[in-house]
N, C-alpha and C positions, 0 to 999 in steps of 0.2 A: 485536610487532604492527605491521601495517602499517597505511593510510591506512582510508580512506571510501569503499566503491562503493556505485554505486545503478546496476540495472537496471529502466529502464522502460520500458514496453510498452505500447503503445495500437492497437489492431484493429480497422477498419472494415468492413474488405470478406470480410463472411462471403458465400460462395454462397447468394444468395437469403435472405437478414436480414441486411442491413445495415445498421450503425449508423451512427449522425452524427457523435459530439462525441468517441469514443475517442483517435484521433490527433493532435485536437485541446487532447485533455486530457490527454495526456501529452508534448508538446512543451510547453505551461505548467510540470507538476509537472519537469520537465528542467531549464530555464533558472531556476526558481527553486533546487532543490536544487547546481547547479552552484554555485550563487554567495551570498555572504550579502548584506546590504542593501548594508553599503558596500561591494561587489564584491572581498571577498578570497575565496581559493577555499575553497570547500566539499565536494560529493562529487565524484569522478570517474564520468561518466554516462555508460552505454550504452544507447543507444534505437535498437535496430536493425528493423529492417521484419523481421517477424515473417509468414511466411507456410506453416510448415511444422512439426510438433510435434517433430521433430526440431531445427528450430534452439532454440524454446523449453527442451527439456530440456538443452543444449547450453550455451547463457548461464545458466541457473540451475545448473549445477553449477560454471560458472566459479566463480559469485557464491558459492555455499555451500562450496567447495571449501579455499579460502585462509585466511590466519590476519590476517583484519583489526580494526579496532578494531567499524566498523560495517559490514555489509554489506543495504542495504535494497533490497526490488524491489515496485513498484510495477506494477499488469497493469487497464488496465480493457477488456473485451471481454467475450464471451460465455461463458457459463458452463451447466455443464446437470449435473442427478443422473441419479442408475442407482441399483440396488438396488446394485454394485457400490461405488457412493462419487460423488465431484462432482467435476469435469473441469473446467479452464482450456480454452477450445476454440480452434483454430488451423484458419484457413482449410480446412486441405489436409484436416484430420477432422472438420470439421463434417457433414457428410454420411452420415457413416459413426458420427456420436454418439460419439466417443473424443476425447480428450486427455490433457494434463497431469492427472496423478490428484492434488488436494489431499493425499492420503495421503502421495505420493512427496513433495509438497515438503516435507510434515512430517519425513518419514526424513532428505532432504539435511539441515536441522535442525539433529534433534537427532544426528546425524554431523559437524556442523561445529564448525571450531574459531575462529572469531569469535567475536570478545567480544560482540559486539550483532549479532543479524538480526532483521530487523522488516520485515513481510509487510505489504502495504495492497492491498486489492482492491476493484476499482468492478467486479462483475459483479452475475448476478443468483445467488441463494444462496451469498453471501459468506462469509456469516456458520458454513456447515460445516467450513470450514477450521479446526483444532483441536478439534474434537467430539469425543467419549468415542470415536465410531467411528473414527477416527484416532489420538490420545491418551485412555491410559486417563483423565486426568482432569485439568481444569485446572492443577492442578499440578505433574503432571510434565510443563510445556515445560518442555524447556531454560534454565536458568537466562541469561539474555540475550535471550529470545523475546519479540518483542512482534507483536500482531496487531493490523488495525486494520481491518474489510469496513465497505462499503458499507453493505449489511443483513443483518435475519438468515435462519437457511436455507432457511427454509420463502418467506423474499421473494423479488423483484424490484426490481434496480435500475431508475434513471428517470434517462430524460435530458430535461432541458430548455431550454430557451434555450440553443441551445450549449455546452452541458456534463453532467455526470452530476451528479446534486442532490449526491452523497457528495463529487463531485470540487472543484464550484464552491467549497464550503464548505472545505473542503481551500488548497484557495488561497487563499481569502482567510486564513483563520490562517495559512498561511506567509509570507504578505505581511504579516505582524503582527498578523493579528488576533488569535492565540493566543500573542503574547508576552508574557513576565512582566514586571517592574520593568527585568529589565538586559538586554532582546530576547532572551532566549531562549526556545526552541518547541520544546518538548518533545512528544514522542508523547499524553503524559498530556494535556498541556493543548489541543493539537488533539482529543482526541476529545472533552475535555468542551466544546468551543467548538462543536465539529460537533453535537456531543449536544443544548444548551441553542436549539441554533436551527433543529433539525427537530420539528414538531410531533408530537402523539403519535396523529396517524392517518397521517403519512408513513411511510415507508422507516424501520425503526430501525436506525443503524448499531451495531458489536458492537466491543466492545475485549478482547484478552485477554494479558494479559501475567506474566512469571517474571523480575522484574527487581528490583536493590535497591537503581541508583538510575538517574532517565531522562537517555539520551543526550539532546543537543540538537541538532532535527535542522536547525536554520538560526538565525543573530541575526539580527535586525530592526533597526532604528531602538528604543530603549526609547520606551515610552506617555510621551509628553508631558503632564507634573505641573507645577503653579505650585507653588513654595515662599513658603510666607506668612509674613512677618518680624513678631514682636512686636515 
C-alpha cells in the first residue's frame, strides 16, 4: 500500500444556477487535508477545475483505481435525481440533466483495492449515494467504505454565509473541533460533531460506513486539559 489521496471538487459555475460558496469550500477542505496542525504532510490533493463530466469520471477513476492506504474525494456542487438514479452534475451536463451516476462511483468502489475510500458530498440529495438502489444493503459496502452527505435524499443542501452548512461544520472539526484526546479526527467523530450541531429542522447529514477501525483523516493540536495535582 501506497500513501493518502484526496480528490476535491468544488463547482460554481453551473449554466444559469450558480452557486456561491462551492470553490470556495473546497479550496479550505484542500489546504486543511494537505497538512496536519503542525504542518507535516498529510493527503496528496487534487483540485482541478472541473468543468466537463468527462474530466470528472477521469480523476475519480485515478482515485479509485490504485492500491492506497486511503483514497478520499470530497465534491460539493450540484446534484439532481431521475428515476434512473442521482447524478454528481458538471457544468458541460447540466443542461442536458446527466452526470456522474452515484451508482458508477459505488462500482469504482467496491472494484477498488484501497484500504480506505471515503466519499463526502455537500450537494443536494446527498444522502442517495449507497442506498439499497445502488447497494443491496448497508452492508455490503466494501469493507473500507465510508460515506459521509451533506443531507439526506429526499433533501437539499444550503449554503450560507459563505459556505455550505455541511461544509462550514466540516471545517471546523478539521480544524479540531472533532479531535479526540491525542488530535485525532476521524470520519466517526466529524460526523457526530456535524450531527450534535445541526438542529433537527435543518439539513440532516447521513453517515454510512463498512469499517473495523476509523482512518484518521488529520491531527489537530490535542483539546487543552489542566492536570490537577493532589
Amino acid at each position: 500500500m501506497s500513501g493518502r489521496k484526496a480528490l476535491v471538487i468544488g463547482i460554481d459555475n453551473y449554466p444559469g444556477c450558480e452557486l456561491s460558496c462551492c470553490v470556495n469550500d473546497a479550496a479550505e477542505i484542500s489546504a486543511l487535508l494537505e497538512r496536519n496542525e503542525d504542518g507535516t504532510p498529510n493527503f496528496s490533493v487534487q483540485r482541478p477545475d472541473i468543468y466537463r463530466e468527462r474530466e470528472l469520471m477521469h480523476y475519480l477513476k485515478k482515485l479509485f483505481s490504485g492500491e492506497d492506504e486511503t483514497a478520499l474525494f470530497y465534491f460539493a456542487g450540484h446534484a439532481m435525481t431521475a428515476d434512473a438514479g442521482t447524478y454528481l452534475m458538471t457544468p458541460d451536463e447540466f443542461s442536458n440533466e446527466s452526470g456522474i451516476s452515484m451508482g458508477e462511483i459505488m462500482t469504482m468502489i467496491s472494484n477498488s483495492n484501497n484500504r480506505n475510500n471515503i466519499v463526502i458530498l455537500d450537494c443536494c440529495h446527498a444522502g442517495k449515494i449507497g442506498e439499497p438502489f445502488f447497494v443491496k444493503d448497508v452492508s455490503s459496502l466494501k469493507n473500507g467504505t465510508t460515506i459521509m452527505s451533506a443531507c439526506k435524499g429526499s433533501e437539499t443542501a444550503i449554503e450560507r454565509d459563505g459556505h455550505g452548512i455541511f461544509t462550514d461544520l466540516l471545517i471546523n472539526g478539521l480544524r479540531g473541533g472533532a479531535a479526540d484526546l491525542t488530535g485525532r479526527i476521524t470520519p466517526g467523530a466529524l460526523y457526530a460533531y456535524i450531527d450534535k450541531s445541526l438542529g433537527p429542522w435543518d439539513q440532516r447529514p447521513v453517515f454510512k460506513t463498512n469499517v473495523s477501525n476509523f482512518v484518521s483523516l488529520r491531527r489537530a493540536n490535542p483539546p487543552y486539559y489542566t492536570r490537577i495535582s493532589c
